[in-house]
PABAVEX-158723 format. One record per residue (C-alpha): residue number from 1; residue in three letters; chain; x, z, y. Coordinates in Angstrom, 3 decimals, always signed. Example, Ala and Ser with C-alpha at 12.3 -4.5 7.8 and 13.67 -1.06 7.14 Angstrom:
BEGIN
   n res chain       px       pz       py
   1 ALA     A  +12.300   +7.800   -4.500
   2 SER     A  +13.670   +7.140   -1.060
END
This chain:
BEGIN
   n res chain       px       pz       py
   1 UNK     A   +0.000   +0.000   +0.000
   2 UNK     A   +1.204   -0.623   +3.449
   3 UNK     A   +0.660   +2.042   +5.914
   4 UNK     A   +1.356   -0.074   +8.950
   5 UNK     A   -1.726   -1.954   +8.126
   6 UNK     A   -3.939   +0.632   +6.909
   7 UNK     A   -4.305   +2.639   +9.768
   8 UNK     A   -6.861   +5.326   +8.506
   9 UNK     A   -4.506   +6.676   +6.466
  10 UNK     A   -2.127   +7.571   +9.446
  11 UNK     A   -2.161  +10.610  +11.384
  12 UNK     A   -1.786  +10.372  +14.837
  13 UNK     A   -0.390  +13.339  +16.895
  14 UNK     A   -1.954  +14.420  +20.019
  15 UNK     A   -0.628  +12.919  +23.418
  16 UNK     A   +2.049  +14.832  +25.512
  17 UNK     A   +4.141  +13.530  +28.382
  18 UNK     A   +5.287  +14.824  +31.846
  19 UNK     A   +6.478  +12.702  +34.442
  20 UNK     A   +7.578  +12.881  +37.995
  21 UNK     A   +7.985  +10.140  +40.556
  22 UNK     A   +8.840   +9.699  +44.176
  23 UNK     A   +9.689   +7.217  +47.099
  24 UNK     A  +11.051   +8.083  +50.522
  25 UNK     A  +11.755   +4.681  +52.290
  26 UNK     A  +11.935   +5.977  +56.291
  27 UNK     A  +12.589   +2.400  +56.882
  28 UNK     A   +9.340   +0.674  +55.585
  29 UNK     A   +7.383   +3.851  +56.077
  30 UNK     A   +6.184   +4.317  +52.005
  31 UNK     A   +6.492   +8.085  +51.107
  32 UNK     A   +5.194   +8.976  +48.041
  33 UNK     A   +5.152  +11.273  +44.676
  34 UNK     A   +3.411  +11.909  +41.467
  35 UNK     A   +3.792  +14.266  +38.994
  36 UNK     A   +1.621  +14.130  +36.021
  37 UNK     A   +1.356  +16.257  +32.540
  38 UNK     A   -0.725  +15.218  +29.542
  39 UNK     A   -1.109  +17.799  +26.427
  40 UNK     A   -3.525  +16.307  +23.821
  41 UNK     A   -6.775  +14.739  +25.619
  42 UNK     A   -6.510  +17.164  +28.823
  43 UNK     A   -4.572  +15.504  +31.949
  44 UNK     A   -3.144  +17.465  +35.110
  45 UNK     A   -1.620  +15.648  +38.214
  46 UNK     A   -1.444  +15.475  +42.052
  47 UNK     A   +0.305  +12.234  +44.006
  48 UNK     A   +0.485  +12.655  +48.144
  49 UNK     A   +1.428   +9.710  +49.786
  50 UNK     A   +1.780   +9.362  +54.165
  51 UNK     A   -0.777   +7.434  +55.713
  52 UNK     A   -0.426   +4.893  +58.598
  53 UNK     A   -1.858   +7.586  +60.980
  54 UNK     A   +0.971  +10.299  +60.613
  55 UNK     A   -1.454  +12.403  +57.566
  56 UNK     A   -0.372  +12.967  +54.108
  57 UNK     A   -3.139  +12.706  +51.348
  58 UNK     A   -2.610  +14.556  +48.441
  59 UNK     A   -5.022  +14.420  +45.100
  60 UNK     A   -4.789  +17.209  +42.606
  61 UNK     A   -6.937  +15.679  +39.421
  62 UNK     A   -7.589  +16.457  +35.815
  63 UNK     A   -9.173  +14.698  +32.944
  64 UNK     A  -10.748  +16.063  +29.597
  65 UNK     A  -12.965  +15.301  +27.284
  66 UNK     A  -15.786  +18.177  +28.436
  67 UNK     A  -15.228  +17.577  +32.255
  68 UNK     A  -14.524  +14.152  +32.527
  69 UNK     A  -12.114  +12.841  +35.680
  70 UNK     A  -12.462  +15.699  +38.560
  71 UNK     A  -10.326  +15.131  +41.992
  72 UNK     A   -9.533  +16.671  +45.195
  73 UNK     A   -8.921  +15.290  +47.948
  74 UNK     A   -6.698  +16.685  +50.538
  75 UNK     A   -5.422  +15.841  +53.790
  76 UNK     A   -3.226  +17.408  +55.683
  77 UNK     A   -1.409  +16.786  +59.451
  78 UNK     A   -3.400  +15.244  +62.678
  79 UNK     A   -4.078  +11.651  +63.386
  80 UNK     A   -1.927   +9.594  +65.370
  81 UNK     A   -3.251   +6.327  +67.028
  82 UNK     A   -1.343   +4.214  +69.065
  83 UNK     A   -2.273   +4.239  +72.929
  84 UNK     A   -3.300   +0.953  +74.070
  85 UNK     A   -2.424   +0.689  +77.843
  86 UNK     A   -4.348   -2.103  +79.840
  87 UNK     A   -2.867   -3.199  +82.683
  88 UNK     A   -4.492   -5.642  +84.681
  89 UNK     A   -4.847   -8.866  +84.772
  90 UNK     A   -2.596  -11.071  +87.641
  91 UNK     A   -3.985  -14.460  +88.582
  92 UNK     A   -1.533  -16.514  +89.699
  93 UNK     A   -2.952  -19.638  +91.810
  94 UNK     A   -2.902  -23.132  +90.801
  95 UNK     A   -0.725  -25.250  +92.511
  96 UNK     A   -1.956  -28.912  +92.593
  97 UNK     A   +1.253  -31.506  +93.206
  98 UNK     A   -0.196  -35.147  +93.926
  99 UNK     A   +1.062  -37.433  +90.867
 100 UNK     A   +3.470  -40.390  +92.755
 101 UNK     A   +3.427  -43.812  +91.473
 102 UNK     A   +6.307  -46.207  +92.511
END
């Protein structure tokens, strides 16, 4: 018989994993991090990542068979916008030169 093709007959040991990730490029502005943990059918994690407006979003979620997927969502740090300044508007007068035809 050949196990690898009868796939009842294998047991399968529950999932477990960590992992951790992160990116801090100041130059293109993408921060980020995740850290997630898995033991059996029950997940744990957060990520945060820095918004265009100056705020960090973080998520802390978990996952299970009972609860389903449950997040929250936090956000921390105050809004930044960028100040549009209007300045007026100049007219400059049209200057009309007669066209000369030799």
């Amino acid at each position: 018989m050949d196990l690898l093709n009868n796939c009842d007959t294998l047991e399968q040991a529950p999932a477990h994993y960590s992992f951790n990730y992160g990116v801090e490029d100041h130059h293109t502005g993408d921060i980020k991090s995740q850290h997630e943990e898995r033991e059996g059918d029950v997940v744990k994690g957060s990520y945060s990542l820095h918004e265009a407006d100056g705020t960090v979003r973080t998520v802390h979620y978990t996952a299970d068979p009972h609860n389903g997927f449950n997040a929250v969502v936090e956000r921390s740090g105050h809004a930044v916008h960028p100040q549009i300044v209007h300045q007026p508007v100049v007219h400059q007068p049209i200057v009309h030169h007669p066209i000369i035809h030799h």
